[in-house]
C-alpha positions as CSV (number, residue, x, y, z in Angstrom):
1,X,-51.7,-51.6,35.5
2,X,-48.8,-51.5,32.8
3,X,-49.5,-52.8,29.3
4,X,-46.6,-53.5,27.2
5,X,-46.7,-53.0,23.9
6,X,-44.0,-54.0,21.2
7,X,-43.0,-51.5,18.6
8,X,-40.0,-51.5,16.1
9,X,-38.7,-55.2,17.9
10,X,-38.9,-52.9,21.1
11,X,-41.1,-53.3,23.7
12,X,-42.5,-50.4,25.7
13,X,-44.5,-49.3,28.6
14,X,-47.7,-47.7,28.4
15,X,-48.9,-46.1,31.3
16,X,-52.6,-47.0,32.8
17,X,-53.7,-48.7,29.4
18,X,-55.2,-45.9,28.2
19,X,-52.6,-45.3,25.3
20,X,-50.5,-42.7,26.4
21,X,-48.5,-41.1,23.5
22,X,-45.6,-43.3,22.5
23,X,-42.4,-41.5,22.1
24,X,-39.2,-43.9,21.0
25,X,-35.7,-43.5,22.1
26,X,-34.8,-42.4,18.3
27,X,-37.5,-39.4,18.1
28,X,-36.0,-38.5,21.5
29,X,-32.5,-38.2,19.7
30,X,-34.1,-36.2,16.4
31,X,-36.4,-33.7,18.8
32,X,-33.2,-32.6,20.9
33,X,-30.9,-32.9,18.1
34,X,-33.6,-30.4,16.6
35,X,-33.5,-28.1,19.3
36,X,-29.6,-28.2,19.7
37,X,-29.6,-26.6,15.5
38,X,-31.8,-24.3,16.1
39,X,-30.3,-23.0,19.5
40,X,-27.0,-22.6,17.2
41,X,-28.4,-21.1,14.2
42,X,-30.2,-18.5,16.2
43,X,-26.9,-17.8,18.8
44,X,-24.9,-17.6,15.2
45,X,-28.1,-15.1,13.4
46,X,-27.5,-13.2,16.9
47,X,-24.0,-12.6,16.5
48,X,-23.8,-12.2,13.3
49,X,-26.8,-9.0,13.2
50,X,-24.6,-7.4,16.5
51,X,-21.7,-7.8,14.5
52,X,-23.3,-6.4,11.2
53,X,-24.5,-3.4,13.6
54,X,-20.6,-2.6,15.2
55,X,-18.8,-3.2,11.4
56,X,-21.5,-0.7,9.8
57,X,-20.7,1.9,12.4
58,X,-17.4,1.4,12.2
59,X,-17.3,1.6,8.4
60,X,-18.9,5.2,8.1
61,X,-16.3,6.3,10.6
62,X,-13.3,4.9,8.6
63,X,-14.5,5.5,4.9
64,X,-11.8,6.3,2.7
65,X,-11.6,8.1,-0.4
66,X,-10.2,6.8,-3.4
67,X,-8.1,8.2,-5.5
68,X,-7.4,7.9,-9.1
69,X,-3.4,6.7,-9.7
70,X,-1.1,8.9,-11.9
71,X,2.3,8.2,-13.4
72,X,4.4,11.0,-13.1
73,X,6.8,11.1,-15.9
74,X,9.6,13.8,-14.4
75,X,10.8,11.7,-12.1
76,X,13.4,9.2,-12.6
77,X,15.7,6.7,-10.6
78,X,19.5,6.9,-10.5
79,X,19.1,3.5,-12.7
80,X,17.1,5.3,-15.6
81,X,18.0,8.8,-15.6
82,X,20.3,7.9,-18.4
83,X,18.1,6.5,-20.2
84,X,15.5,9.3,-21.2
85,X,14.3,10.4,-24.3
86,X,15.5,13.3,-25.1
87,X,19.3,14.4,-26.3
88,X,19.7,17.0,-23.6
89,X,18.2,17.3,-20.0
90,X,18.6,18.3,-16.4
91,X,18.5,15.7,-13.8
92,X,18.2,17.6,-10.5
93,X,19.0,15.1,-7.5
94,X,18.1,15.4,-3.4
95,X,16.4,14.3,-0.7
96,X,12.7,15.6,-0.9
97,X,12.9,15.2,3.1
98,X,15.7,18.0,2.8
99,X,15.0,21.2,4.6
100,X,16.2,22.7,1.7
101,X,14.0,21.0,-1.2
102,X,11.5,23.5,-1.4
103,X,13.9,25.7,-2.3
104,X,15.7,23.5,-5.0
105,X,12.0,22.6,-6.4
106,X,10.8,25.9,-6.8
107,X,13.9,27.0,-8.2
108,X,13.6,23.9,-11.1
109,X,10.2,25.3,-11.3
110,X,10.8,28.6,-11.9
111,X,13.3,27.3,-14.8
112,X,10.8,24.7,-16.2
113,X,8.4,27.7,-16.6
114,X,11.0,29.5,-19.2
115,X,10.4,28.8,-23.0
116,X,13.5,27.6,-24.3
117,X,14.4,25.5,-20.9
118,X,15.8,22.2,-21.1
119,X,13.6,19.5,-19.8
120,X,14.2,18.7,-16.4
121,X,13.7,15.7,-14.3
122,X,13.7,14.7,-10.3
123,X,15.8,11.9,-8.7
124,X,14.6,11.7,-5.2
125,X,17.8,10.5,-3.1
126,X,14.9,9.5,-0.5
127,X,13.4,6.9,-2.2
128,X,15.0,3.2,-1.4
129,X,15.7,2.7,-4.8
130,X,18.0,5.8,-5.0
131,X,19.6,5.7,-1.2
132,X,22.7,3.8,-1.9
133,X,23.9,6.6,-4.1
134,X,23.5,9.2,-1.3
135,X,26.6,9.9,0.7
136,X,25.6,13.2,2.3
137,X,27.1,16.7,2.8
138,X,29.8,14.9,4.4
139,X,30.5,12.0,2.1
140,X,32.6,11.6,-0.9
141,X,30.7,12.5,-4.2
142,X,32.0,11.0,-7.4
143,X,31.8,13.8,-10.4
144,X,34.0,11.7,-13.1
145,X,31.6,8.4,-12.4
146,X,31.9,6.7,-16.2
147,X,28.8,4.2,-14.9
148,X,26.0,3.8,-12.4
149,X,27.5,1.8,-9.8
150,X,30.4,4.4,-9.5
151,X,27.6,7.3,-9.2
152,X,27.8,9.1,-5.5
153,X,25.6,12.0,-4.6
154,X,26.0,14.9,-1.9
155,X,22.6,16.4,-0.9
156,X,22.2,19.4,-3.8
157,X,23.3,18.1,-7.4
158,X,22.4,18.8,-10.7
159,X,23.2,16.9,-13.5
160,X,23.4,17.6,-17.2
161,X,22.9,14.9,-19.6
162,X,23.5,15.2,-23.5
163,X,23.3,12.0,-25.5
164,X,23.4,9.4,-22.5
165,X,26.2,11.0,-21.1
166,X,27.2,13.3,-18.0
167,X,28.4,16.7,-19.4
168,X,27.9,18.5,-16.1
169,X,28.1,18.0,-12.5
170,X,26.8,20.9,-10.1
171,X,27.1,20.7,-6.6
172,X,27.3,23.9,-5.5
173,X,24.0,25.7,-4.6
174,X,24.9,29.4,-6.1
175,X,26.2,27.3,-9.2
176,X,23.2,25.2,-9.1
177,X,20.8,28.4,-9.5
178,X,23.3,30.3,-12.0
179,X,22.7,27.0,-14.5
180,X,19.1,27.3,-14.1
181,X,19.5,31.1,-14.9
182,X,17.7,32.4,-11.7
């Protein structure tokens, strides 16, 4: 025997008469909905504690140290090295990739080391900003260059600067080391 009730402008069934719990269509919709949030905040709490697990292993393995920035004031561009403060100075010019640039920097250090040296400063031809001006062993250098866009640099050359202007131009690596008095 089936008793119908009506409920909400609904009607429903009720098994037996005996008052069966009523469930509507829309508590249905808010139970599963229910179940459906929960299912994806746990799947997401899941990944997201693996995850936590892998990136915090991973981070130990890949720490890396910080260190502190400097400005090192001896070296200079081909753009600024006429621009320095002081009336006389040493602008000592290669490719710190050279075979040869140990040589030529431990020779400028063994200058800079002397009381009454001149200071000296590095132009690394390596460096992007310098490159254009590098024409190799085998390209033409420009000694008599009156500005910067006519400068041109072989791999070994020192250059002497009094008052913003080129007074020497060494290419040579026995001259090189007789200017620096070693």
């Amino acid at each position: 025997m089936l008793n119908k009730v009506k409920l909400n402008d609904k009607e429903h069934k009720l098994k037996n008469g005996k008052g069966e719990k009523y469930i509507s269509e829309d508590a249905k919709e808010v139970r599963n909905f229910l179940i459906i949030l929960f299912s994806i905040i746990i799947v997401v709490l899941i990944i997201y504690g693996v995850s936590k697990i892998f990136i915090k292993d991973q981070a130990l393995e890949t720490e890396k140290t910080v260190t502190e920035g400097k400005i090192d004031y001896d070296i200079v561009s081909v753009g600024t090295m006429f621009n320095r403060n002081y009336d006389e100075y040493y602008v000592a010019i290669y490719d710190e990739e050279n075979p040869r640039a140990v040589l030529y920097s431990a020779i400028v250090t063994k200058y800079i080391n002397n009381e009454d040296s001149a200071k000296v400063f590095f132009c690394d031809l390596g460096n992007k900003l310098n490159s254009k001006y590098y024409v190799g062993e085998e390209g033409q250098s420009n000694p008599n260059a009156q500005n910067i866009n006519e400068l041109a640099f072989k791999d070994l050359t020192l250059v002497k600067i009094e008052n913003g202007k080129i007074v020497k131009y060494i290419e040579d690596f026995d001259t090189f080391k007789e200017e620096l008095t070693v």
